[in-house]
N, C-alpha and C positions, 0 to 999 in steps of 0.2 A: 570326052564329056561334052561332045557341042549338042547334048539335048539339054543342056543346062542354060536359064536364059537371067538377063538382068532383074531384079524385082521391083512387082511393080509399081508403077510413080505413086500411089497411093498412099501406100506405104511406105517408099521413100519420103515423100511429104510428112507423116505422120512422126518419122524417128525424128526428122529436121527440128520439127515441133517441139517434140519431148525433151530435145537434146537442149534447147534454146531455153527449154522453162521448167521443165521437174528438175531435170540433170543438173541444169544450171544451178537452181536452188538449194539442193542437194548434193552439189558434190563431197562435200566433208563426209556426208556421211558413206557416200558409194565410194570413196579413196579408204574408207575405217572399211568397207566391206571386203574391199577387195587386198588390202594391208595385212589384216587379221583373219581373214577365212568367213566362211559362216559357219555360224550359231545358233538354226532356228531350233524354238522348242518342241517343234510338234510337224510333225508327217502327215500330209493329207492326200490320200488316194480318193480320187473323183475322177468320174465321168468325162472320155471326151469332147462330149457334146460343149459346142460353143456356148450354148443358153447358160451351161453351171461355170459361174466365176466366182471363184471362192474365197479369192481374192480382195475382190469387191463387198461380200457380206459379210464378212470378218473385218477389213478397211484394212489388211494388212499392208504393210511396207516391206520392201526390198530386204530380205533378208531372214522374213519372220515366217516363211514356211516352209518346209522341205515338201513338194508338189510331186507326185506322180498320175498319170491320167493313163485311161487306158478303154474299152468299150466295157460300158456299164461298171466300173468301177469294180471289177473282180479282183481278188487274190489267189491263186493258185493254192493248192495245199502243197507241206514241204516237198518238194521232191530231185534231191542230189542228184539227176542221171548225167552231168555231163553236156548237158544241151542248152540252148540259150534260152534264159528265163528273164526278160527284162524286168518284167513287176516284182520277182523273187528278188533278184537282183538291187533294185531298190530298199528293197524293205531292208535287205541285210546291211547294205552300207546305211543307210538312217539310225537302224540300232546298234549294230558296233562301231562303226565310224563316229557317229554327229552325235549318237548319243541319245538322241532324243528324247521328251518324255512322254509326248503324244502319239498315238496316231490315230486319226481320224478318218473314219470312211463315210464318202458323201454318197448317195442315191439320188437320185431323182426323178420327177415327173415325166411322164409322157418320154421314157428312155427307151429310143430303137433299138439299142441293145437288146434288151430286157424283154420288149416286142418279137424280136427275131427270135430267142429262147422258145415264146409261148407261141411261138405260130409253128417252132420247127416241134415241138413236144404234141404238137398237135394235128400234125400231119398236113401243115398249113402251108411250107417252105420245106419242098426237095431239094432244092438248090442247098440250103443249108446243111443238110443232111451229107453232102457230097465230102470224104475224105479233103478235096482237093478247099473246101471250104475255109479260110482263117477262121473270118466271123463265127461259122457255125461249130466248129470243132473248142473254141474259145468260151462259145456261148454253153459248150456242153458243162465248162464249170457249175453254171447254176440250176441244171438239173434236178439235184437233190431239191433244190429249194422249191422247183415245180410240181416235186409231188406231196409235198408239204401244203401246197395251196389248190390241188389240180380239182379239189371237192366244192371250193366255194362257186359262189355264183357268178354268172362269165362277166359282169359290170365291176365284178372287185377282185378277178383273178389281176388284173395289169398290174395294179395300185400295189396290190398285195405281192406282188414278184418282185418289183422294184426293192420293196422293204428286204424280201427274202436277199436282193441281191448284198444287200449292207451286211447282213446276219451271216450269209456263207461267206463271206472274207473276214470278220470276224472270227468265225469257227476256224476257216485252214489259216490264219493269224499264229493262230495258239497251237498249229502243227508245225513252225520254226522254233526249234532248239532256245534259238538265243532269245528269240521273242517273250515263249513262256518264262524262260529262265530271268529276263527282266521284269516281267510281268510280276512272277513269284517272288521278286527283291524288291516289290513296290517302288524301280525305277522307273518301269512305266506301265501307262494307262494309255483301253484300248476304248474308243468312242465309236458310234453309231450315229449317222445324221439323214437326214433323208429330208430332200428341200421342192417347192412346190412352186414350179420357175414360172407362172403363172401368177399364184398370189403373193408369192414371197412368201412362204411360210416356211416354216422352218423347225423340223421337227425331230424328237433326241429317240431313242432306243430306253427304255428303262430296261434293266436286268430283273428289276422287282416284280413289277406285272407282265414281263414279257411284251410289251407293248411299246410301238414308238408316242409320243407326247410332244405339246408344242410346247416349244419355249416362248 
């Protein structure tokens, strides 16, 4: 492992920080956290883009989300075969494990994710196209969602992919077993959000008019 190297002083400065004044502050509760287990009520799969902190817009605390990230905030549809599924893998222990009663998918603005989608669907990005591709093979989840949008106008296809990305993890959501099966016990509920890292805006999915809406 000697390509492994110490981290760096920035960062070390930073934890120093935290450790001296949240942590301090807060120990009772991070000693109740780590005592008792967690507990959060709610799952949110988001983007790994550094811009979306979901954290920060909700003001959560230590403890009150079960977080997964991943490019553009995709969910796989079920699929058992044996192979590693890290985002699958999550979803499952969040709802039989922790319980949980939310889960939340974040989209957002201006996501290269979501870019690389509509550039390889458009013959924009060979390189993505290439088997040996993560990105591109990953990005092929939102697909469907591309030809769903691939008719409007080329200044509201992005925007409009973005959105599509929050609605295709919803849909393969409801192709895990356990998920529907909670879902159908009204133990839990699935949300749609899609946030505008720019203006801060922050927008929901209705199921009613098929439309996202700002809160």
């Amino acid at each position: 492992m000697h390509h492994v190297r110490p981290l760096p002083s920035y960062l070390v400065h930073r934890y120093h920080g935290w450790k001296a004044t949240t942590w301090t502050e807060n120990r009772a509760w991070y000693r109740r956290l780590a005592d008792e287990g967690q507990r959060p009520r709610a799952m949110v799969i988001s983007c790994c883009d550094s811009r979306v902190h979901v954290t920060s817009i909700f003001g959560a605390d230590s403890g009150e989300f079960f977080i997964h990230r991943n490019i553009a905030n995709l969910v796989p549809p079920y699929s058992p075969d044996g192979e590693h599924h890290g985002t699958s893998a999550t979803v499952e222990f969040a709802v039989t494990t922790l319980k949980v009663a939310h889960i939340i998918i974040v989209g957002h603005s201006l996501c290269g994710g979501v870019k690389g989608c509509h550039d390889m669907c458009t013959g924009q990005a060979p390189e993505l196209e290439e088997k040996s591709s993560f990105v591109g093979r990953w990005m092929d989840l939102l697909r469907p969602g591309f030809e769903r949008i691939k008719d409007k106008p080329e200044d509201q296809r992005l925007r409009a992919l973005e959105k599509e990305s929050v609605l295709i993890s919803l849909e393969n959501l409801m192709t895990f077993p356990f998920v529907r099966e909670a879902v159908e016990a009204d133990e839990l509920t699935l949300h749609g959000l899609w946030t505008d890292i720019g203006a801060g805006g922050l927008e929901q999915y209705d199921p009613a008019s098929g439309t996202f809406v700002p809160l």
